[in-house]
BALOBA-1460 file (C-alpha; in Angstrom, 3 decimals):
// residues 334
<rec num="1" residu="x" x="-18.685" y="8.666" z="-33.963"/>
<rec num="2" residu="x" x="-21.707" y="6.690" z="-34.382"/>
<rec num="3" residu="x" x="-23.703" y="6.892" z="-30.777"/>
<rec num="4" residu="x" x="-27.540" y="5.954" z="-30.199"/>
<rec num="5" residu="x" x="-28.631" y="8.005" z="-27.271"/>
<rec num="6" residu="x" x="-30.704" y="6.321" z="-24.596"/>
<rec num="7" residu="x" x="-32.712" y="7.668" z="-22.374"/>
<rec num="8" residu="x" x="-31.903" y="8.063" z="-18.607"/>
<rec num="9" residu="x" x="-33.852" y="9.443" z="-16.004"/>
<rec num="10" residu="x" x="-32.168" y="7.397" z="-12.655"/>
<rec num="11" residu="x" x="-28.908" y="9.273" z="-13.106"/>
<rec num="12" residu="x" x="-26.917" y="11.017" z="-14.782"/>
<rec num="13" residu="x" x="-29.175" y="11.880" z="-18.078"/>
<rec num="14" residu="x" x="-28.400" y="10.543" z="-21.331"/>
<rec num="15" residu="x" x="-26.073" y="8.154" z="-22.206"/>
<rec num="16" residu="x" x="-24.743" y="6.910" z="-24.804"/>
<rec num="17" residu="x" x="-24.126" y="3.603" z="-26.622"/>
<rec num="18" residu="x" x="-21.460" y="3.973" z="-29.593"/>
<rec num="19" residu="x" x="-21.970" y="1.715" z="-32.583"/>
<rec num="20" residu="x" x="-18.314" y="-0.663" z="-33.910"/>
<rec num="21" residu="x" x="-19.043" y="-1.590" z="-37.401"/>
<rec num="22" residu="x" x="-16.787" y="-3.014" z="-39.420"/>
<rec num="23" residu="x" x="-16.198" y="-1.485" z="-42.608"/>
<rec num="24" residu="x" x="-16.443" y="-4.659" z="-44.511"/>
<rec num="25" residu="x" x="-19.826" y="-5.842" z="-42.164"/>
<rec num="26" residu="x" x="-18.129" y="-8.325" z="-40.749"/>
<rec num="27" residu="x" x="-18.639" y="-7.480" z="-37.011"/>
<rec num="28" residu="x" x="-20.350" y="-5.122" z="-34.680"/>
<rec num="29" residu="x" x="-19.841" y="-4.130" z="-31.538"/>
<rec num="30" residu="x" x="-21.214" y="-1.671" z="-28.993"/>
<rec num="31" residu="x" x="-19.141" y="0.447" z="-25.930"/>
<rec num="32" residu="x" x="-22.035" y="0.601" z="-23.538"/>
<rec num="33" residu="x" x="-25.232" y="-0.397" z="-23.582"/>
<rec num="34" residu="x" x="-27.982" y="1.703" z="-21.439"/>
<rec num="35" residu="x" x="-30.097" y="0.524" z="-18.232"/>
<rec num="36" residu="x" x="-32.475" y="-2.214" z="-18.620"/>
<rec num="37" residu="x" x="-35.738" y="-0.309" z="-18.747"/>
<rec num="38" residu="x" x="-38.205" y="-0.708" z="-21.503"/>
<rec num="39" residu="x" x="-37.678" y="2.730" z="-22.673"/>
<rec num="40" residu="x" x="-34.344" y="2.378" z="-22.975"/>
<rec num="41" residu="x" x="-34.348" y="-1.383" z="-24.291"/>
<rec num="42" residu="x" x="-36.630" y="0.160" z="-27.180"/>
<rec num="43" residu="x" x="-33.917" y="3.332" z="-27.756"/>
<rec num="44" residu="x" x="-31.069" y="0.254" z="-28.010"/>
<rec num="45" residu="x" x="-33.120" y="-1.701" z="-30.445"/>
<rec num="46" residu="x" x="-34.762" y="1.196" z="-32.751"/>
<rec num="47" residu="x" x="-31.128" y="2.758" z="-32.774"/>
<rec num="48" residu="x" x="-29.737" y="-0.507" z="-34.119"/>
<rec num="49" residu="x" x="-32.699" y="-0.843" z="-36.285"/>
<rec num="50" residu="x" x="-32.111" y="1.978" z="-37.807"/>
<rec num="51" residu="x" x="-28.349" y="0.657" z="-38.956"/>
<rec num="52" residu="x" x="-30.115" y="-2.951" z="-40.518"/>
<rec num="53" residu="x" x="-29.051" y="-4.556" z="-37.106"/>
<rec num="54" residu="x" x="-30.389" y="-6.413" z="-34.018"/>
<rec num="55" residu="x" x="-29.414" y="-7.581" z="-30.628"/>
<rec num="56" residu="x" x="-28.570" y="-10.967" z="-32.007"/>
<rec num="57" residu="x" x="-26.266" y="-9.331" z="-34.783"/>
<rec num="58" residu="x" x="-23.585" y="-7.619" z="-31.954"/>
<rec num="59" residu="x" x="-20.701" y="-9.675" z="-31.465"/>
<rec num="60" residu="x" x="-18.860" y="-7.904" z="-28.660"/>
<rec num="61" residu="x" x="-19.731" y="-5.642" z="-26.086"/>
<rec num="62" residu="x" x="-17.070" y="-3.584" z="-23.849"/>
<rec num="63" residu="x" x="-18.010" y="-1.857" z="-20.669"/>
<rec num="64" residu="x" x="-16.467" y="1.141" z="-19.242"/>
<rec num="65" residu="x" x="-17.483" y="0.195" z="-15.858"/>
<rec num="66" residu="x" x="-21.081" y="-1.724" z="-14.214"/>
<rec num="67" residu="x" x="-23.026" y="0.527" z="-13.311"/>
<rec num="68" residu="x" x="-26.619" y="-0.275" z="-14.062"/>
<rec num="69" residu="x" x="-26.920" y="2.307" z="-17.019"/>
<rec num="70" residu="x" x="-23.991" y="1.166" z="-18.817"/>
<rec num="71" residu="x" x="-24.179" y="-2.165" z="-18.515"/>
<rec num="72" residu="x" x="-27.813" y="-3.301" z="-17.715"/>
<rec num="73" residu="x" x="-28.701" y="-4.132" z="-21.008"/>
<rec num="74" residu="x" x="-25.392" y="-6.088" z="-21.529"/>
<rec num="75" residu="x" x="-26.691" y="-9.274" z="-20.904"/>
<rec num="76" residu="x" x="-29.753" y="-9.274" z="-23.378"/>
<rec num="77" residu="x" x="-27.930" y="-8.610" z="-26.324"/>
<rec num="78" residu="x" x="-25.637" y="-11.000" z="-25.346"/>
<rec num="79" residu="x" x="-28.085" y="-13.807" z="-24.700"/>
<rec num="80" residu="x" x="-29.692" y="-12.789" z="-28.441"/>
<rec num="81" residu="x" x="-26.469" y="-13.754" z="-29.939"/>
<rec num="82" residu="x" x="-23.649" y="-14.622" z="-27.850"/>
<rec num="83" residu="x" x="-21.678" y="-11.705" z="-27.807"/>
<rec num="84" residu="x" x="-18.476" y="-11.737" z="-25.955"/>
<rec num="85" residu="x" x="-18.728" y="-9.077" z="-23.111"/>
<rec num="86" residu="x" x="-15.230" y="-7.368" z="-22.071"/>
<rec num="87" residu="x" x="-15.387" y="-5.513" z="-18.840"/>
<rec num="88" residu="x" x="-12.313" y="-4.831" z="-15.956"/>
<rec num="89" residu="x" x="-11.653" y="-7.522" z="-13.746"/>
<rec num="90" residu="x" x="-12.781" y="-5.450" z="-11.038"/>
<rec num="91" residu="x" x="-16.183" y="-5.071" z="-12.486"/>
<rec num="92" residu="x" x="-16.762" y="-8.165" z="-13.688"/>
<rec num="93" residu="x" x="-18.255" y="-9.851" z="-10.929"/>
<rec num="94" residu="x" x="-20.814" y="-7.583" z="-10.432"/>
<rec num="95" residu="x" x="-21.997" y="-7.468" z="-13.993"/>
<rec num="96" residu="x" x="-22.020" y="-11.356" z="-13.799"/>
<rec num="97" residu="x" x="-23.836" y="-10.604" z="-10.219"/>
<rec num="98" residu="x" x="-22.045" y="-12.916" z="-8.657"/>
<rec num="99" residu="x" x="-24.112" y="-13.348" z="-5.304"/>
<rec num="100" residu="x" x="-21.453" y="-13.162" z="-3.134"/>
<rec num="101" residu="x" x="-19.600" y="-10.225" z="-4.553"/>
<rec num="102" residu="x" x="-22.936" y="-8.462" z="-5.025"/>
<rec num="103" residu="x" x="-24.287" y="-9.017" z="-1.361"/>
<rec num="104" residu="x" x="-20.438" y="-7.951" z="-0.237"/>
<rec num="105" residu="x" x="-21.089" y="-4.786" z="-2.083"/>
<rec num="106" residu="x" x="-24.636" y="-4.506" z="-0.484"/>
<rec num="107" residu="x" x="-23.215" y="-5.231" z="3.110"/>
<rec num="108" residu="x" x="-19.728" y="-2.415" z="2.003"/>
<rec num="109" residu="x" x="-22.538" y="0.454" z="1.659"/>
<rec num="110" residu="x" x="-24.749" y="-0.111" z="5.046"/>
<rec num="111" residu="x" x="-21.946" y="-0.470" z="6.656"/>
<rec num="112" residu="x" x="-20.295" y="3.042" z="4.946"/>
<rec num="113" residu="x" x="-23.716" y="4.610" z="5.400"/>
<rec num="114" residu="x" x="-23.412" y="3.716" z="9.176"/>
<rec num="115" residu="x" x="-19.978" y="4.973" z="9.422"/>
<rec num="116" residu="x" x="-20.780" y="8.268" z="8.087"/>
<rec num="117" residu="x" x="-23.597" y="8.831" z="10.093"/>
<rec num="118" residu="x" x="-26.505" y="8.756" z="7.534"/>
<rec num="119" residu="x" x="-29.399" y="8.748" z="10.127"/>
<rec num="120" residu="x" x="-31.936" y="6.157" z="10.015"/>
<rec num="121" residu="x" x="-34.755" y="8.116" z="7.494"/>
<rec num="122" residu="x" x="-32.998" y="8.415" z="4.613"/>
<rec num="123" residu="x" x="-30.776" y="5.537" z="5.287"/>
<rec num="124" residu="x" x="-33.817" y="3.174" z="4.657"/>
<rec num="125" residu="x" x="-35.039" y="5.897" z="1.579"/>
<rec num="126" residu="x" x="-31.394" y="4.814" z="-0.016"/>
<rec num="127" residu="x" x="-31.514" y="1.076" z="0.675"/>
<rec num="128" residu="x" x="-35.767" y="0.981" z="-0.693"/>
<rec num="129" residu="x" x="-33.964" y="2.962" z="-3.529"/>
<rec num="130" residu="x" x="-31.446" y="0.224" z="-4.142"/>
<rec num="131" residu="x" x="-33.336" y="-2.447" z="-3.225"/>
<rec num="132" residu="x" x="-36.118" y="-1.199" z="-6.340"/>
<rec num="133" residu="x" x="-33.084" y="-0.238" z="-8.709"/>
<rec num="134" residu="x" x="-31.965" y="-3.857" z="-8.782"/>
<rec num="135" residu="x" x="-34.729" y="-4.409" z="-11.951"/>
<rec num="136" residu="x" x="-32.541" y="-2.019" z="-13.852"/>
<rec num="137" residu="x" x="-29.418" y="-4.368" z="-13.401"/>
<rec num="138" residu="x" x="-30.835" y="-6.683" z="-16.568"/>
<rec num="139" residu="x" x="-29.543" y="-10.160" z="-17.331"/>
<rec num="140" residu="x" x="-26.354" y="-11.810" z="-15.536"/>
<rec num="141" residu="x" x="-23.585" y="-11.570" z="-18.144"/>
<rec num="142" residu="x" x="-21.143" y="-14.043" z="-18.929"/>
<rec num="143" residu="x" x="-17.930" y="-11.438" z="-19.119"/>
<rec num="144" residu="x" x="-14.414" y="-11.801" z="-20.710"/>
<rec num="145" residu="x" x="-11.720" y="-10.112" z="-17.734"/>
<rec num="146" residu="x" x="-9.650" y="-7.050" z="-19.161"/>
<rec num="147" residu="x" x="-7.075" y="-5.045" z="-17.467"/>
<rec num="148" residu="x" x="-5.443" y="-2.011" z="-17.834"/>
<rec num="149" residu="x" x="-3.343" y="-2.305" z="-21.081"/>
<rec num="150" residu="x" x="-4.937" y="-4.987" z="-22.724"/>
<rec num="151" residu="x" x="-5.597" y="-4.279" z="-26.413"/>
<rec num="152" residu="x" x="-9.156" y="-5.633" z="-27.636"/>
<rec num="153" residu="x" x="-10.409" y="-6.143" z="-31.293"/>
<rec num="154" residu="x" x="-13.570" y="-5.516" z="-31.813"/>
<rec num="155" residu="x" x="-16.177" y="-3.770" z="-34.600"/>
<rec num="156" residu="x" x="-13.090" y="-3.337" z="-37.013"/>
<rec num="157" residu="x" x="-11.055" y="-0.945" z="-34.137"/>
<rec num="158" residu="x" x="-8.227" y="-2.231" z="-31.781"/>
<rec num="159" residu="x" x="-9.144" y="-0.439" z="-28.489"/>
<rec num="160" residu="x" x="-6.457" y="-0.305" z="-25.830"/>
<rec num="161" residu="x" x="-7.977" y="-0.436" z="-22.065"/>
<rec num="162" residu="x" x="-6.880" y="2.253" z="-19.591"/>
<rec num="163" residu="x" x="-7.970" y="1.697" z="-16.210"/>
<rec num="164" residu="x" x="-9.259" y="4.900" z="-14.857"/>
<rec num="165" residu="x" x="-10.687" y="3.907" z="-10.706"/>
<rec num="166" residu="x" x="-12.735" y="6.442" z="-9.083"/>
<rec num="167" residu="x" x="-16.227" y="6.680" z="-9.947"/>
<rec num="168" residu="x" x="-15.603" y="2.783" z="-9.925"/>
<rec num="169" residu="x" x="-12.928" y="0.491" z="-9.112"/>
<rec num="170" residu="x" x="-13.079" y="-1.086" z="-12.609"/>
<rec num="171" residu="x" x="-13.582" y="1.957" z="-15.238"/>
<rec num="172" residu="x" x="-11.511" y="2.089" z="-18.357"/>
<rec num="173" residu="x" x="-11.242" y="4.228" z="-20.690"/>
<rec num="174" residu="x" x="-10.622" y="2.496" z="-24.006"/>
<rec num="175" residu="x" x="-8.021" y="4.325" z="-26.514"/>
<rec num="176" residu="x" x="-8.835" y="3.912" z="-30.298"/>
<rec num="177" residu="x" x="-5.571" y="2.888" z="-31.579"/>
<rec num="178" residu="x" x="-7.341" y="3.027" z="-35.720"/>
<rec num="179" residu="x" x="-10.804" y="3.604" z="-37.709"/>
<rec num="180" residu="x" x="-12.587" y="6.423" z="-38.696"/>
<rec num="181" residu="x" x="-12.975" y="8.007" z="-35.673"/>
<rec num="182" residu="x" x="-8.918" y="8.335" z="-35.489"/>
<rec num="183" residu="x" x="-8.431" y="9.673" z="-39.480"/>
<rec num="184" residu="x" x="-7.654" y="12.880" z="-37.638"/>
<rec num="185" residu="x" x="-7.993" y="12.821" z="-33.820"/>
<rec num="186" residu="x" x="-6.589" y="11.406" z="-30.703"/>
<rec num="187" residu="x" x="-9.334" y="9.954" z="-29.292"/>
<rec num="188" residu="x" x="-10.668" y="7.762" z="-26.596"/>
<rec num="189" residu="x" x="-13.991" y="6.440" z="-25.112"/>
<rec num="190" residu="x" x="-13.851" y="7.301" z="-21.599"/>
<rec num="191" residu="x" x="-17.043" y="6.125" z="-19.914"/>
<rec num="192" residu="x" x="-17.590" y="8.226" z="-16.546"/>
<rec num="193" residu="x" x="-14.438" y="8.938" z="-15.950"/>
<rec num="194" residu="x" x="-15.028" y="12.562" z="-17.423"/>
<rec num="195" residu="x" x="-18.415" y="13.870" z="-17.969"/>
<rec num="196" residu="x" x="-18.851" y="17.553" z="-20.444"/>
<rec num="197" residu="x" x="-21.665" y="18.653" z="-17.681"/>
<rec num="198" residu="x" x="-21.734" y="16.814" z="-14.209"/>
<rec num="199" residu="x" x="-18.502" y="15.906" z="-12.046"/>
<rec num="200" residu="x" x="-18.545" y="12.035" z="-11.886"/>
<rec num="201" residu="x" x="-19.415" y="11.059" z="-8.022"/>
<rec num="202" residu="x" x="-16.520" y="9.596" z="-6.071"/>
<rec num="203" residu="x" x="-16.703" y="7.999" z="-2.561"/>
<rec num="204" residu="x" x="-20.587" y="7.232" z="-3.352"/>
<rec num="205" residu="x" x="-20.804" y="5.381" z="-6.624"/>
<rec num="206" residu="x" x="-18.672" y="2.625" z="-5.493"/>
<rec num="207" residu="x" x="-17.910" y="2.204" z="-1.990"/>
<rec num="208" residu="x" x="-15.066" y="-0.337" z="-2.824"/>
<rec num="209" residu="x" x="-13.125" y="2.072" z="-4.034"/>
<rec num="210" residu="x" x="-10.012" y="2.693" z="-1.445"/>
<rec num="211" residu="x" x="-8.772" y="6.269" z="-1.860"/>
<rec num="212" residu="x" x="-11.300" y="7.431" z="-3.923"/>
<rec num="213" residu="x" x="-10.348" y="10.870" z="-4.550"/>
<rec num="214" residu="x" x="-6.355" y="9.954" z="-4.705"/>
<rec num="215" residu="x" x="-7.440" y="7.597" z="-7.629"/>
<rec num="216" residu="x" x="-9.651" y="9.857" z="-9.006"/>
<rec num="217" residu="x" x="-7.366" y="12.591" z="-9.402"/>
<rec num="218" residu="x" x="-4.849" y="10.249" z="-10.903"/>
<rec num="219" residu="x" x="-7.150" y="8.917" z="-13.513"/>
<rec num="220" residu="x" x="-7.414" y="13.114" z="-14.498"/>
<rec num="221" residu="x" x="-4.176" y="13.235" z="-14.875"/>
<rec num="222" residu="x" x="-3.581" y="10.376" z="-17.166"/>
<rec num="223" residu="x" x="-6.469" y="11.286" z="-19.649"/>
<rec num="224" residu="x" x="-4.791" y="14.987" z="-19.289"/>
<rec num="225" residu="x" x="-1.352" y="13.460" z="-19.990"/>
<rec num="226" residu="x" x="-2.534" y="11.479" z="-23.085"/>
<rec num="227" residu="x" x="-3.678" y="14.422" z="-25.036"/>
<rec num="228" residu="x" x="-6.890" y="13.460" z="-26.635"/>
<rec num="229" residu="x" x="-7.958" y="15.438" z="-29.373"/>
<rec num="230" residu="x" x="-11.566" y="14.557" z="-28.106"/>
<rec num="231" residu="x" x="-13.190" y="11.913" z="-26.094"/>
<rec num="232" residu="x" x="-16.576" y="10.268" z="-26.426"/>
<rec num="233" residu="x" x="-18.117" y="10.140" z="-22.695"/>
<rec num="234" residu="x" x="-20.803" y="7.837" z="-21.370"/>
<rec num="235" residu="x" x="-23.420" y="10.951" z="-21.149"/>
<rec num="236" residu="x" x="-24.364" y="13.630" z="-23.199"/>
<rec num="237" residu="x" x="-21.883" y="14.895" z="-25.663"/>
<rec num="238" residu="x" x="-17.897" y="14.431" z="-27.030"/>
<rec num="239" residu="x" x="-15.378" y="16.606" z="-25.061"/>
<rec num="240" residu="x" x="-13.177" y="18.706" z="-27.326"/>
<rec num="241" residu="x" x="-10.970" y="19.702" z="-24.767"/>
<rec num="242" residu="x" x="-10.359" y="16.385" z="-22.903"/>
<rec num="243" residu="x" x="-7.100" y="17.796" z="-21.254"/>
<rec num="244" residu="x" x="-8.801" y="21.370" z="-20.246"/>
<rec num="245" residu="x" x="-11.680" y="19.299" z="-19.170"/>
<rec num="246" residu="x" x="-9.917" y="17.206" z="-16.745"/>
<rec num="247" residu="x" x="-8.094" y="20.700" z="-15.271"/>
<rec num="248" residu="x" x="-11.560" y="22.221" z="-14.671"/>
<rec num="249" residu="x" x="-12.640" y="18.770" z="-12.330"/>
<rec num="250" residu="x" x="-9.471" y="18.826" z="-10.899"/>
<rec num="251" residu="x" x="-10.139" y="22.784" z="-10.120"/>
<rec num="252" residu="x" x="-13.835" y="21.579" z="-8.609"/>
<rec num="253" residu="x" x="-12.065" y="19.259" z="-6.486"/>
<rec num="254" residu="x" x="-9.629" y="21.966" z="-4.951"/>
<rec num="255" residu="x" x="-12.793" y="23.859" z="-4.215"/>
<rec num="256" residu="x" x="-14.537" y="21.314" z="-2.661"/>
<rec num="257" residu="x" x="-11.975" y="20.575" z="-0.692"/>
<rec num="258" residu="x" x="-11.876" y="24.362" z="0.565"/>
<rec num="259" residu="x" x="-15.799" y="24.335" z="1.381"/>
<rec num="260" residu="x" x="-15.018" y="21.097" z="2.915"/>
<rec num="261" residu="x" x="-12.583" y="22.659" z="5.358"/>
<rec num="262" residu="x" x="-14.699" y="25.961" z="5.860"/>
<rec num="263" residu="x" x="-17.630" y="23.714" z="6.893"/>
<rec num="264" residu="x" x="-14.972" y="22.187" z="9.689"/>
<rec num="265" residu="x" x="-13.707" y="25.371" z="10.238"/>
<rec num="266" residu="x" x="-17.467" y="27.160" z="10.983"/>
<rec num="267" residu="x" x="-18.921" y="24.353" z="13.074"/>
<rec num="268" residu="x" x="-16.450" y="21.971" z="14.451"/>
<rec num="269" residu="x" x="-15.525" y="18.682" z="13.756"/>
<rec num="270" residu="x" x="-18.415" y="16.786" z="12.052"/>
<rec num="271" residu="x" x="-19.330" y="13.151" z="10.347"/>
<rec num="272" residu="x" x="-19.489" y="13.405" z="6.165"/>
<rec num="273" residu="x" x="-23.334" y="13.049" z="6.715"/>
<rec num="274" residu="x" x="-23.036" y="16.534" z="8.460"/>
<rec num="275" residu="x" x="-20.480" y="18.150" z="5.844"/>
<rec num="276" residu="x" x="-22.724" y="16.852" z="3.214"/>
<rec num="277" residu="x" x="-25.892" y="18.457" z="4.560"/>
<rec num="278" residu="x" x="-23.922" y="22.072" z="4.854"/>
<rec num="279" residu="x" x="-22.424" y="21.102" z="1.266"/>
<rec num="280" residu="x" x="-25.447" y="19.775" z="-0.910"/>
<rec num="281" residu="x" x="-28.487" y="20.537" z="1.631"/>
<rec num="282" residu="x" x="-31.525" y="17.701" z="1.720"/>
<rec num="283" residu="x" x="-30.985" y="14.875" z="-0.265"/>
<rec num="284" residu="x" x="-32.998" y="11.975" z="-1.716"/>
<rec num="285" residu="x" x="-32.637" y="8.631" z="-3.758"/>
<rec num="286" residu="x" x="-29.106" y="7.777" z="-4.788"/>
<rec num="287" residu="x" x="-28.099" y="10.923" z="-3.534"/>
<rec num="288" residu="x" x="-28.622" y="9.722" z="-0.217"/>
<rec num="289" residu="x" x="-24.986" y="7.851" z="-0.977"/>
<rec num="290" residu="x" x="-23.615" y="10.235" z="-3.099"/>
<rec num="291" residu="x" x="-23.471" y="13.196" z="-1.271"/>
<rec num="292" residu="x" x="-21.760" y="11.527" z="1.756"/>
<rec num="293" residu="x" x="-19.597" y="9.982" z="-0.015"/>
<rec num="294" residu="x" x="-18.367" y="12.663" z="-1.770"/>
<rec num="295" residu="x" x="-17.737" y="14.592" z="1.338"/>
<rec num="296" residu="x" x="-16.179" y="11.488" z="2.765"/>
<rec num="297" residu="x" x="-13.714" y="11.165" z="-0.108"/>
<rec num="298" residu="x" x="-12.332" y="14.144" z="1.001"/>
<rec num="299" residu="x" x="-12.301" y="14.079" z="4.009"/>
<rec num="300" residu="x" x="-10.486" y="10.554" z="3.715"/>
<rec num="301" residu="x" x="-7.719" y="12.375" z="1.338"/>
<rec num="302" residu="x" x="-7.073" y="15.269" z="3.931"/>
<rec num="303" residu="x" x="-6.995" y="12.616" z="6.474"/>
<rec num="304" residu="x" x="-4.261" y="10.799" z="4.633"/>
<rec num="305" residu="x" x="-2.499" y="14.007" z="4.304"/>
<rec num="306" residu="x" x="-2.621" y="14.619" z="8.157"/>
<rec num="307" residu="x" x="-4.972" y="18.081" z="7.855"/>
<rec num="308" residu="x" x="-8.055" y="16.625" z="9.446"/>
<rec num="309" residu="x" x="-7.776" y="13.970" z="12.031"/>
<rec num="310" residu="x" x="-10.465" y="11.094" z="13.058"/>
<rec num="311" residu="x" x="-11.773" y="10.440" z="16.256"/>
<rec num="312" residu="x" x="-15.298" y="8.610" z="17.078"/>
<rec num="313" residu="x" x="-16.623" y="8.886" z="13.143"/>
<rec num="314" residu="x" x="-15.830" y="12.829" z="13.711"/>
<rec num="315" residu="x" x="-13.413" y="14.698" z="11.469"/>
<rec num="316" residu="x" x="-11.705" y="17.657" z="12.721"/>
<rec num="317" residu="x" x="-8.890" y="20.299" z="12.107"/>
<rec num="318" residu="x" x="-5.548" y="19.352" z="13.456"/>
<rec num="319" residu="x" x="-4.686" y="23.059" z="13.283"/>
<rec num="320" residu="x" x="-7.337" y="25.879" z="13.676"/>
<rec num="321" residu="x" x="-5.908" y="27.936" z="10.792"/>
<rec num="322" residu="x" x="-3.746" y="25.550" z="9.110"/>
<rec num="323" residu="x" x="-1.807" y="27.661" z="6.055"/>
<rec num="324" residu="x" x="-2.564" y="25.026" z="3.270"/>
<rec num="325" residu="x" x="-1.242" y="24.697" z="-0.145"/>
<rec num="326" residu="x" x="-4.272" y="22.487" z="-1.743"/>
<rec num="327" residu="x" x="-2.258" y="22.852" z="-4.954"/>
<rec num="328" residu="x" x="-0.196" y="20.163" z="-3.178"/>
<rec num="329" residu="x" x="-3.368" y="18.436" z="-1.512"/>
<rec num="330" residu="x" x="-5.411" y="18.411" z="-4.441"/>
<rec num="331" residu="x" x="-2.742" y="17.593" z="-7.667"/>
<rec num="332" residu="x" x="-3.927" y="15.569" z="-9.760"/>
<rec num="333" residu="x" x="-0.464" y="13.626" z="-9.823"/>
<rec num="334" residu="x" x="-0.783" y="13.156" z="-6.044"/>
């Protein structure tokens, strides 16, 4: 697979742009296109330099999902030469950044940050964090709507969308249904939605999510159910295992969800600030929302499965040594 590597030190380290080039030169595309710094805006341009191209010379984009370094560069190249930009319908609106779907987003996260108790210190660290990150979001983009199941041409490869919520309400992974890349694998761009080093964040990363972890462990269960050979992630490098891969996060999650209960267990019922700080200790920048949010997605799944209950923003036991079968709790074909 042809990938430029970009630079990223906001998140999650290097990601990756992959390079659709028609065998007969006819079109180019790009899955993902890096954070709009000038670091990485150089990376994007030497890498396509490097193949006889520039940003003017892409003629479709597709986005696994819109977070800043996958899609904050989007709307550059597509203002150099009118590349059509396909990215959920979920997602779109923010990558178009839509004012009123952006400032509902903005107003979502206080008021999440409130809920779970984040106190006032590092509540104003996360929102001056946000607040400066907004450079990185580029140019508005002028998107094409997908959803899951829609089958895209683009760079000489049919792509098939497979909407994979979690990390973010509109990921997709996008099947390659032909091309090179297929000559002898299964194989599938997958964006966030499984990562060979880090566990993608849910509850944090996108606080529209309903369910987060329920829909998280879902979307494991369809990439482990479709069998990819390999899969080309949105950081770092391909995953060989794609199915083992997704059994190991799901196996992360069980865990987390037992440290999760030994931290109610231990002290007595707490907010997901409070089971973050026993879980992840001090916390700065984006972390600020990540951490709580990943203890709140949990605790919002064993809520749903009647194991914790909630009562003034507090989560406790409804049993004090409830026998639990977490295989149950935390399937990924809840």
């Amino acid at each position: 697979m042809d990938r430029i590597s970009l630079g990223n030190d906001e998140f999650e380290g290097h990601n990756n742009s992959y390079v659709l080039e028609d065998p007969d030169g006819d079109e180019l595309a790009l899955v993902d296109t890096g954070v709009a710094t000038p670091d990485v805006r150089d990376d994007l341009r030497e890498g396509l330099a490097d193949r006889g191209y520039e940003f003017a010379d892409v003629d479709a984009i597709v986005l696994t999902h819109f977070h800043v370094d996958h899609a904050g560069l989007a709307g550059e190249v597509q203002d150099a030469g009118g590349a059509t930009v396909y990215v959920h319908e979920a997602d779109a609106p923010l990558v178009e950044q839509d004012p009123e779907e952006t400032a509902a987003l903005h107003e979502r996260r206080r008021a999440y940050l409130d809920e779970w108790g984040v106190p006032e210190g590092p509540k104003s660290e996360l929102l001056e964090f946000v607040d400066a990150s907004s450079r990185l979001e580029g140019e508005p983009v002028d998107a094409t709507p997908i959803e899951d199941g829609d089958v895209i041409d683009v760079g000489g490869r049919t792509l098939e969308a497979v909407h994979a919520p979690g990390h973010a309400a509109g990921l997709c992974c996008f099947e390659l249904a032909n091309g090179p890349e297929t000559a002898d694998d299964d194989t599938a761009f997958v964006g966030d939605a499984l990562l060979p080093v880090y566990t993608p964040n849910v509850g944090g990363a996108d606080v529209r999510v309903e369910r987060p972890l329920e829909k998280y462990l879902t979307t494991l269960r369809t990439i482990a159910d479709r069998d990819y050979d390999r899969v080309w992630p949105g950081h770092r490098d391909p995953i060989t295992d794609p199915s083992g891969r997704a059994t190991t996060i799901v196996d992360h999650h069980r865990e987390r969800t037992e440290n999760v209960l030994d931290v109610l267990a231990d002290h007595g019922p707490a907010d997901p600030w409070t089971v973050s700080a026993h879980l992840f200790g001090d916390l700065d920048g984006i972390h600020i929302v990540h951490g709580p949010g990943e203890a709140y997605a949990h605790l919002d799944h064993l809520h749903h499965e009647g194991i914790v209950e909630l009562d003034d923003g507090e989560y406790r036991l409804t049993a004090d040594d409830a026998e639990l079968d977490l295989d149950h709790v935390v399937a990924a074909d809840d």
